[in-house]
N, C-alpha and C positions, 0 to 999 in steps of 0.2 A: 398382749403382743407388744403396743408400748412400751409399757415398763420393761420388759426383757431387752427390748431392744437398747434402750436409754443406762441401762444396768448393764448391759455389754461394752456400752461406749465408756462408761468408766469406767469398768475395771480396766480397758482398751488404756486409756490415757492413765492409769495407774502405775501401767507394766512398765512405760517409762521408769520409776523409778524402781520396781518391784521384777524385773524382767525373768520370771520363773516361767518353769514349765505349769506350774497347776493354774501360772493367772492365765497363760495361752489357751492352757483347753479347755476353762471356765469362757471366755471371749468364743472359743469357737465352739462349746455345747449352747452355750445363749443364743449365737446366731442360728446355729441348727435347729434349734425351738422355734423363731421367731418365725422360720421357715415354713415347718411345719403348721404354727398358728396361721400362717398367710395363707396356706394350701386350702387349711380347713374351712376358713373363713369364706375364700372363693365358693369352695364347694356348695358351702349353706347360701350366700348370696345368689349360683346359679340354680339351685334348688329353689331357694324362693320367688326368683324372676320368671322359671319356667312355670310357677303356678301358681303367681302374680298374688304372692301372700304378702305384699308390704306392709297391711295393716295388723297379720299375725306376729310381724317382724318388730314391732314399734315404731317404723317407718311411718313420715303422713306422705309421701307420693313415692312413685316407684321411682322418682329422681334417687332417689339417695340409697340406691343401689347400686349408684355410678358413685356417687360420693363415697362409699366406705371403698369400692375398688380401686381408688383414686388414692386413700388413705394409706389401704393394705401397701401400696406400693412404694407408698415414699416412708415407711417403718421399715420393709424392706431393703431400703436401699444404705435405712441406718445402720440394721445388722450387718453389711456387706461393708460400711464405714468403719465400724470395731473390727473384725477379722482386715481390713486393710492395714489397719492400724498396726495390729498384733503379729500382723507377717512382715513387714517391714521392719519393727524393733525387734523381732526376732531373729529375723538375718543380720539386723545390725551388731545384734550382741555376739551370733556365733563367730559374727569375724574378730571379734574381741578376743571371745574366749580360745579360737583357733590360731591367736596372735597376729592375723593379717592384718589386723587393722589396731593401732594404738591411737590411743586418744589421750591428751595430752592432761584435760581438766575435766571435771566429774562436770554431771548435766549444774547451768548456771541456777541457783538458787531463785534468784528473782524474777528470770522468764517463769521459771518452774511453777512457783506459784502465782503470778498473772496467769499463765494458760491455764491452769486449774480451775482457778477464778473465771476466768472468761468461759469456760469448759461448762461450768457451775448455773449459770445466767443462761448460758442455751438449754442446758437441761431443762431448769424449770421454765423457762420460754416455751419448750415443748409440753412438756405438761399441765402448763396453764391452758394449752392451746387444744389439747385433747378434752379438758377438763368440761372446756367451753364449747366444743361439738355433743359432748354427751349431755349438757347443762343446756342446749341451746341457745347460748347466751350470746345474745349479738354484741352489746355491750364490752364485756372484755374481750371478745375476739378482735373488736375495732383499736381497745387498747393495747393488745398484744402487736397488732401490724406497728402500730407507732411505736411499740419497744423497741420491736426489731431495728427500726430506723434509725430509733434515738443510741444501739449503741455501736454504729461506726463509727466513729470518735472514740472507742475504746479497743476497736479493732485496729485503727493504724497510730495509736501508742502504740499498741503489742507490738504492730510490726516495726516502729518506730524502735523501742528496745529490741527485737532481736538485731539492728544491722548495726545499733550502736554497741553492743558487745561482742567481746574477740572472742568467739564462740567456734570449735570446730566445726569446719564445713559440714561434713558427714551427719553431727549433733543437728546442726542448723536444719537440715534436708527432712530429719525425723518431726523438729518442734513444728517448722513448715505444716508438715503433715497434719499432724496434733492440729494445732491450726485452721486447718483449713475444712478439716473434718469435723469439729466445734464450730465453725461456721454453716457448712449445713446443715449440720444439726439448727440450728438456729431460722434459716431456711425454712426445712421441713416444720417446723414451726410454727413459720409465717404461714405456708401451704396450708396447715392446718386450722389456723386459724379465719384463714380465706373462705375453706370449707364451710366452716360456723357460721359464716357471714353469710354466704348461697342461702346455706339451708334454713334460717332465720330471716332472712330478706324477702324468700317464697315464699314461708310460712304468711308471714305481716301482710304480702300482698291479697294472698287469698284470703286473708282474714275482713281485710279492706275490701277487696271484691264483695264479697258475700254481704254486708255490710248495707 
C-alpha cells in the first residue's frame, strides 16, 4: 500500500513536466488502489481484534492494531496528495491548452529539479521509515526523526529560490503545491517512524519487565 502510494506521488510530481492524460489516470488508478488496500487492511485488522488474534497476526500486543490503523491512514492521506496534485496541474494545463491562460516561460529548470530532489529525500524518508516499522528497528526510526529535522535548511532554500525567481504566479501556485506535498510526504514519514519507536520502546519495556 506504501509503495503505491509513494509511486503515485511521483508520477504526481512528474505530470508537472509530462502533463498527459495517461500520467493523470495512472495518479488516480494508484490512488484508487491504495484505497482499496486501506479498505482491505481495515477489514483484516477489525477481524482480527474481534477475535483477539494479534499473535496469529505477527503482532506482540493487541496495541499494534491501533498502530497499523494509524499508519493505513496517513498512506492514505498520501494517495489523496497525488490525485491533489494531478487535479490541479490538470486544470492548469486545460487553461493553457483552452488559451485562457498564457504563460509566458516554460516551468524554471532549476526550481524544477530542486523540487524533484527534494521530492526524492521524502520519498525514501518514507521508506526507510516503513522499512523500520516492519524491521522493528528502533535505531533508524530514532535516525529518521532527526533526518527529518536536519532537512529544513533545505526546505527554505527551495523556498528561498522560488521568491527569488520571476516565475509566473499561476507556475509559482502549482510548484507551491508540489512543495508542500513533498513536505508531508516527508511528515508522514516522521509519523512513521514515530510508530517504530512506540512499538520498539514497548517491546524493550516488557522485555526489561520480565527480566
Amino acid at each position: 500500500m506504501a509503495i503505491v502510494a509513494l509511486v503515485a506521488n511521483r508520477d504526481a510530481v512528474s505530470s508537472l513536466k509530462d502533463p498527459s492524460t495517461q500520467m493523470f489516470d495512472s495518479v488516480i488508478s494508484a490512488r484508487n488502489d491504495v484505497n482499496r488496500l486501506g479498505l482491505y487492511i481495515v477489514r483484516q485488522l477489525k477481524y482480527g481484534i474481534e477475535r483477539n488474534l494479534y499473535r496469529e497476526l505477527g503482532f506482540t500486543t493487541p496495541k499494534e492494531f491501533l498502530l497499523y490503523r494509524m499508519a493505513v491512514n496517513d498512506i492514505e492521506n498520501m494517495g489523496e496528495n497525488a490525485l491533489n496534485i494531478v487535479n490541479h496541474i490538470g486544470a492548469f494545463q486545460k487553461l493553457i491548452d483552452n488559451q485562457t491562460l498564457f504563460v509566458k516561460e516554460p516551468i524554471d529548470e532549476e526550481v524544477y529539479l530542486q523540487l524533484v530532489d527534494y521530492y526524492s529525500q521524502a520519498q525514501q524518508l518514507y521508506e526507510d521509515a516503513v522499512k523500520a516499522v516492519f524491521k522493528r528497528d528502533y535505531k533508524d526510526a530514532e535516525k529518521l526523526i532527526s533526518k527529518r529535522d536536519s532537512l529544513i535548511p533545505l526546505e527554505n532554500e527551495l523556498v528561498m529560490l522560488l521568491s527569488s525567481k520571476k516565475i509566473d504566479p499561476n507556475v509559482v501556485s502549482i510548484l507551491r503545491l508540489i512543495f508542500d506535498s513533498s513536505r508531508r510526504v516527508m511528515d508522514y514519514g516522521r509519523n512513521m517512524a514515530e510508530l517504530a519507536l512506540n512499538r520498539t520502546v514497548e517491546e524493550l519495556c516488557s522485555t526489561l519487565i520480565r527480566k
